[in-house]
C-alpha positions in Angstrom: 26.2 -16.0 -11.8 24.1 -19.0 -13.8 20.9 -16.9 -14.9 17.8 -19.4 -16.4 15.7 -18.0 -18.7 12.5 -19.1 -20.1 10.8 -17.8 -22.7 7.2 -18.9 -23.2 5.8 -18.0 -26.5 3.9 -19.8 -28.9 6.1 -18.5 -31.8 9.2 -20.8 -32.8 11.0 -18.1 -34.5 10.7 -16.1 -31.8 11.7 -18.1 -29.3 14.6 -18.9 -31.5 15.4 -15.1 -31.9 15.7 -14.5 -28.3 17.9 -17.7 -27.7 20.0 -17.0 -30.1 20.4 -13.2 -28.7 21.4 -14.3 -24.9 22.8 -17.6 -25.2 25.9 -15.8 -26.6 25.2 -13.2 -23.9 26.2 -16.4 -20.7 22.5 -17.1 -20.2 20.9 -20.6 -20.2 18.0 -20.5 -22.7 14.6 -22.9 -22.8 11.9 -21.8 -24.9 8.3 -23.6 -24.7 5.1 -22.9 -26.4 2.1 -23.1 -24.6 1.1 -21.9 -20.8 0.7 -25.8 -20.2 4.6 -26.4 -21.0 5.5 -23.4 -19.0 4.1 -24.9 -15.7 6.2 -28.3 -16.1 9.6 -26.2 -16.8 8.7 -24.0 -13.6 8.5 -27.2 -11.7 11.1 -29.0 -13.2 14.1 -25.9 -14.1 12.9 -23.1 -11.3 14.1 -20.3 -13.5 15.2 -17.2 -12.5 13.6 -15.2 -15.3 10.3 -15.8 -17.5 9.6 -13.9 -20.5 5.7 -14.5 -21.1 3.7 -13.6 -23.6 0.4 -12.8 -23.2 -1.9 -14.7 -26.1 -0.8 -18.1 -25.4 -3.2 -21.1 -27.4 -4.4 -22.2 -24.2 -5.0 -20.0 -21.9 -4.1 -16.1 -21.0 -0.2 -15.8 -19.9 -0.8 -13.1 -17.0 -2.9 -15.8 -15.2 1.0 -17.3 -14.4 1.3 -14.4 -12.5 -1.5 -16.0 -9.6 0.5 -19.0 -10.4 3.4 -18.0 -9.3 2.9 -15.4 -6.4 3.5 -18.0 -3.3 6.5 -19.6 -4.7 9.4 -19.3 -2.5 11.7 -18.4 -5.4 9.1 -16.7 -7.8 11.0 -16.2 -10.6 11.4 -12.0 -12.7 7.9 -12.0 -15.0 8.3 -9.7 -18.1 5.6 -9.7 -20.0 5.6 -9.7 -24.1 2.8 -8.9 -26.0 1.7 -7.3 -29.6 -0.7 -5.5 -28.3 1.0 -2.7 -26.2 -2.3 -2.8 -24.0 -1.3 -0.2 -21.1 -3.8 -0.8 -18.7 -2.9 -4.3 -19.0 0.4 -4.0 -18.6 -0.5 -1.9 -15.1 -2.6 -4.3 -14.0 0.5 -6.9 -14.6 2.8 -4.9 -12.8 0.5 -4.4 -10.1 0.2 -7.9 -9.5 3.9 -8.5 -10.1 5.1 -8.7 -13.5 8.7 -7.3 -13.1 8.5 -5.4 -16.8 6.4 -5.2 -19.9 8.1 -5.6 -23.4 5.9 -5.2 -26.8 6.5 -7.1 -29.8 8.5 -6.5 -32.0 11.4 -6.9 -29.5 13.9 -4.6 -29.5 17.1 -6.4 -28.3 18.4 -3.3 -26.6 15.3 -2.7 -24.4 15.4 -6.8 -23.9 18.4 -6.8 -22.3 18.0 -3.6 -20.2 15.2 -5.4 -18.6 16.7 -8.4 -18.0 20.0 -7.0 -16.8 17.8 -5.2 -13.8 16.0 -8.2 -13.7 19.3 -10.3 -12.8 20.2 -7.6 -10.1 17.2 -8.5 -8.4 18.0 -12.2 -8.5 21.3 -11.5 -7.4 20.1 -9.9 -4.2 17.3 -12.7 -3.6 20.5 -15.0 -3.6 23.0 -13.7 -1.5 19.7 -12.8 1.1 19.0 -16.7 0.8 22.7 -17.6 1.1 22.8 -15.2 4.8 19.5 -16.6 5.7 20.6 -20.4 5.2 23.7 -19.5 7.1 22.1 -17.6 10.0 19.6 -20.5 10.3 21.9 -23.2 12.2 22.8 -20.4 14.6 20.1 -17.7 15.3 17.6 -18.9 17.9 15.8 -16.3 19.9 16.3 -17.2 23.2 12.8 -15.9 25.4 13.4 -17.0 28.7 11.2 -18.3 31.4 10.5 -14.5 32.8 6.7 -13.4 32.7 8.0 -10.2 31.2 9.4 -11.7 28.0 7.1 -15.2 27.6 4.4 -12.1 27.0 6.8 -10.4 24.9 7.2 -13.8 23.0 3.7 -14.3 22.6 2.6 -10.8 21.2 5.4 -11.5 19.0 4.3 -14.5 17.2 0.7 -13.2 16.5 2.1 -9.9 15.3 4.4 -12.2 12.9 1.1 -14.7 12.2 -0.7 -11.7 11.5 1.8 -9.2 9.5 1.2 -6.4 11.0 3.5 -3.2 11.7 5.4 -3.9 14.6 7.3 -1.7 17.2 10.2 -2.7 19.4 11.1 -0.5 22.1 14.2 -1.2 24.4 17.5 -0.2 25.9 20.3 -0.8 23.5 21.3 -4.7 23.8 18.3 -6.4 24.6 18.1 -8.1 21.3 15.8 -6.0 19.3 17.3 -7.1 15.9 17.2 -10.6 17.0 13.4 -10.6 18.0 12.8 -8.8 14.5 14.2 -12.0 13.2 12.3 -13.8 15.2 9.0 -12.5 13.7 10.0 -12.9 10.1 11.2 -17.0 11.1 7.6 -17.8 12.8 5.7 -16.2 10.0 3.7 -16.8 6.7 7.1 -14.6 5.0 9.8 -17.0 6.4 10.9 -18.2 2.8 10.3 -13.8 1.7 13.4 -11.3 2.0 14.4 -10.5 5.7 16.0 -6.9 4.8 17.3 -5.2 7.9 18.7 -1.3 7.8 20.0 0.5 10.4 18.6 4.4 9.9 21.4 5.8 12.7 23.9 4.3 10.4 23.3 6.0 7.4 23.7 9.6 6.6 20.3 11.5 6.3 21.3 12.2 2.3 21.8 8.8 1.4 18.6 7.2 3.5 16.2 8.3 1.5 17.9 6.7 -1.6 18.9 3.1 0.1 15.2 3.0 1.1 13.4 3.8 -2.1 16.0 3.5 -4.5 16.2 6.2 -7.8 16.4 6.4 -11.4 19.5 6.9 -13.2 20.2 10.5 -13.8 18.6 11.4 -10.7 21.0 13.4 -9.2 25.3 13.4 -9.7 26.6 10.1 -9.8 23.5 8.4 -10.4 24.4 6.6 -13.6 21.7 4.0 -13.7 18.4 2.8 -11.7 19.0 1.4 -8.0 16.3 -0.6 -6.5 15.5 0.7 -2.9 15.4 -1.8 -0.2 11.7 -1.4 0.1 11.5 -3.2 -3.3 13.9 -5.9 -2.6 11.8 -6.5 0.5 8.6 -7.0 -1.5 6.8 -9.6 -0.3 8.9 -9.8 2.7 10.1 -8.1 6.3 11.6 -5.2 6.3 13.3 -4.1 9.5 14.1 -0.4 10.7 16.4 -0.4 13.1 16.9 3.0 15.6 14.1 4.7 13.5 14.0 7.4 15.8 17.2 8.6 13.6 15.1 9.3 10.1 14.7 12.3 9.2 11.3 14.2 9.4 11.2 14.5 5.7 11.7 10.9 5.3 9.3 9.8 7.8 6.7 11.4 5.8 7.6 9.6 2.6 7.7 6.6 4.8 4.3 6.5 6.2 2.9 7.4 2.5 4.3 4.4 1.5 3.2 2.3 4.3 0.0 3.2 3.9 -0.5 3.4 -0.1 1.6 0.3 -0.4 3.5 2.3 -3.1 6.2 4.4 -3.7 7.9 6.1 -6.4 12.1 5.9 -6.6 13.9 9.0 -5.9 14.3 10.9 -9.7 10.6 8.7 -10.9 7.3 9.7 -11.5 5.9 5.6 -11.7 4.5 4.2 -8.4 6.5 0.6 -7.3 3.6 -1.3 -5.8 4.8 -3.6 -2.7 3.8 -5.6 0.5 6.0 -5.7 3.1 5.6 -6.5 6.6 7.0 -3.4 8.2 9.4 -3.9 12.0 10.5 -0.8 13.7 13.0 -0.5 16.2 14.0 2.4 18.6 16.4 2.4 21.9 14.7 6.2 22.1 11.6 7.1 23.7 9.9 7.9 20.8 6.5 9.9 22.8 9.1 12.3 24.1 10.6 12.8 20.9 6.7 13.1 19.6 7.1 15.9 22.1 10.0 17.7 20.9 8.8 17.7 17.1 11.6 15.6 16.3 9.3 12.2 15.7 5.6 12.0 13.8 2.7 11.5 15.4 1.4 9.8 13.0 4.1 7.4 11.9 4.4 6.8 15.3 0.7 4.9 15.9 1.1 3.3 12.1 4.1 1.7 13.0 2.5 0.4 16.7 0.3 -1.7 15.7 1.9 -4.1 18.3 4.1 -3.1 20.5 6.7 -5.0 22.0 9.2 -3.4 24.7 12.1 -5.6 25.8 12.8 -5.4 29.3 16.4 -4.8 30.4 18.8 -7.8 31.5 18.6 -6.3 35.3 15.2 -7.0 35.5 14.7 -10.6 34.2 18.3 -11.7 35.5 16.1 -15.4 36.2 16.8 -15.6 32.0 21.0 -15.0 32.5 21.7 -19.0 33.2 19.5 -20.1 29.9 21.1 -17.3 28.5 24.4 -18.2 29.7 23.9 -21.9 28.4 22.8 -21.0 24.6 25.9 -18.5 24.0 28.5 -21.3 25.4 27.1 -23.9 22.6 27.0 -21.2 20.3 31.0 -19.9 21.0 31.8 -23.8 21.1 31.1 -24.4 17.6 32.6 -20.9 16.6 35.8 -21.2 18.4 36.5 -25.2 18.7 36.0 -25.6 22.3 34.0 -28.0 24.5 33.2 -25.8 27.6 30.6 -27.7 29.8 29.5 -25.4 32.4 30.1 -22.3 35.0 31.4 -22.8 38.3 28.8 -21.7 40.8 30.6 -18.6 42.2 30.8 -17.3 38.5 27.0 -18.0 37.8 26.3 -15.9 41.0 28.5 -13.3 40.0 26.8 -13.2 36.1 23.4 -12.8 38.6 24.9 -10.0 40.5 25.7 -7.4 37.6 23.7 -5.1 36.1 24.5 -5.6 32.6 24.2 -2.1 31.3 25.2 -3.2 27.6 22.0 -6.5 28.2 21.9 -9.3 26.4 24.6 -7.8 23.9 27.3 -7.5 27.2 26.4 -11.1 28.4 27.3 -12.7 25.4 31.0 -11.0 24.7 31.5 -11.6 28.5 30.9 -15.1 28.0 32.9 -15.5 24.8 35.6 -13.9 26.6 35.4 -16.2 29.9 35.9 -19.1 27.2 38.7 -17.6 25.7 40.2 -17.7 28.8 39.2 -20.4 30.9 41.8 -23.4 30.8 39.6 -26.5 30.7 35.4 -27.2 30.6 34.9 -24.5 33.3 34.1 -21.2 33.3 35.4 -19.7 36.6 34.9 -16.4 38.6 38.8 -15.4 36.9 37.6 -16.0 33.6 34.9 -13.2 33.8 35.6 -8.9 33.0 37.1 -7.1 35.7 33.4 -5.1 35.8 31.7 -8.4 36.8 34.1 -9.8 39.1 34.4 -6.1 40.9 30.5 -6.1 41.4 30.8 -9.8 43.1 33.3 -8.7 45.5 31.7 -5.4 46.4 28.3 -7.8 47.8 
């Protein structure tokens, strides 16, 4: 992995000291000496790591951190100064310096922090790479049914307006994909989409992919892990089947919701973030409320809007558009050039249930094109469970 790393100081000797210490090391060095020279070789290199310090001759390095906050790709900030000024270096980190180094440099502690610093980047890559590759193909397909143009509409304010959202539905209906949706058609588009699946994930390891922890933190722990909450900063995170955390966890969760901070699992310092928090649950989560096994209080911080996706059954006007966006997408996956559905096999897509929703539709309609002979998808093409339904009406 190519790593960039500018180093903005005012000192040549310095500048030539750290150059000399990671070009060896397989990183690509620039070194500049004023704030002004650091803005053009943002523009011009889009590094992946700045090391800033602070008493620049014209002008005070932190302010790069304003400078910097919207950029798309905002590159790791570690700070360098003399002056080992704490509250300073808080205040940095709070506004998102990713370390704080103090002169004189000790090459050890230099490239401990740029090591973690080069994790992060690695993360924000393979995220972009997933995103750019999702992008062709991911469209959320609404529909023309009342139920989910409202659904659609909530949606994009909630995303406009980044506020906690919760998506309620029957497994299938496309919660992840209207998740997606939200972080596309909002102000964190080109921000981390991080997605984790809590009923995935045993209850002893949740708490440590979510918040990360410090090395020696428990057995096996043998250096620092970055929580997805962090890697989401400034992005979406999404929470699928929520209703499977863990009381304990929930807790933790809505302290660090509402704090916009949270310490790693093993730490005692507080990670500032802002994320747009997405919830997901196929559960009924008042009932759960109920039963003690859900917070109350999570519960109204994370339904700020609330969006429930109706079932298939009862918007089966959508299936045909449906139908029509998962044939284009299964012709560029498998190299076919299927053109439509015969009208008996339309009417018996309109006839099922769809117990398993959107998620059913579209493996029954990759599977009709698997075996369909020509352009057509016919009534033999479809499952056995569709075709049964047809001739039982």
């Amino acid at each position: 992995m190519g790593i960039t790393v500018l180093t903005v100081d005012d000192e040549s000797h310095a500048r030539q000291y750290i150059s000399e210490f990671l070009t060896p090391l397989g990183y690509e060095v620039v070194g500049v000496g004023t704030l002004g020279e650091a803005r053009t070789a943002l523009n011009r290199l889009d590094p992946d790591v700045v090391l800033l310090d602070v008493n620049l001759p014209d002008g005070y390095g932190p302010n790069l951190l304003y400078e910097t906050r919207d950029l798309p790709n905002r590159p790791m900030i570690i700070l360098i100064t003399a002056h080992g000024d704490i509250e300073m270096a808080v205040e940095a980190m709070k506004n998102g310096a990713f370390d704080f180094l103090t002169k004189p440099i000790q090459l050890k502690q230099l490239k401990q922090s740029i090591d973690r610093a080069c994790e992060m980047v690695a993360m924000r890559r393979e995220l972009w790479h997933l995103r750019e590759t999702q992008r062709s193909s991911l469209q959320f397909i609404a529909g023309k049914s009342p139920e989910m143009q409202k659904v659609l509409t909530y949606a994009q304010r909630a995303a406009s307006a980044c506020v906690p959202v919760l998506i309620t539905g029957e497994t299938g209906t496309g919660k992840d994909v209207l998740a997606q949706f939200i972080h596309r058609n909002g102000p964190r588009a080109n921000k981390p989409y991080i997605a984790i699946n809590c009923a995935a994930i045993q209850n002893t390891v949740l708490e440590s992919e979510l918040f990360g922890y410090e090395a020696g933190a428990f057995t096996g722990a043998e250096r620092r892990k970055h929580g997805l909450m962090e890697v989401a900063d400034g992005g979406v995170l999404f929470l699928d089947e929520i209703s499977s955390m863990p009381l304990d966890i929930q807790a933790k969760l809505l302290r660090a919701i509402e704090e916009k901070a949270f310490r790693r699992v093993g730490g005692t310092n507080l990670i500032h973030i802002d994320v747009h928090i997405v919830a997901a649950s196929n559960r009924n989560l008042k009932s759960m409320i109920q039963e003690g096994e859900f917070r109350q209080d999570l519960y109204y911080r994370l339904k700020v809007v609330d969006l429930d996706l109706p079932p298939l059954r009862d918007r089966k006007e959508d299936i045909p558009e449906l139908v029509g966006f998962f044939i284009r997408q299964y012709n560029a996956k498998l190299g076919m050039n299927v053109e439509e559905v015969s009208q008996p096999a339309m009417q018996a897509l309109m006839s099922y249930r769809w117990p398993g929703n959107i998620r059913e539709l579209s493996n029954a309609i990759e599977r009709a094109m698997l075996f369909c002979d020509g352009q057509k998808i016919d009534m033999a093409d479809l499952p056995a469970d569709v075709i049964k339904t047809a001739q039982n009406e």
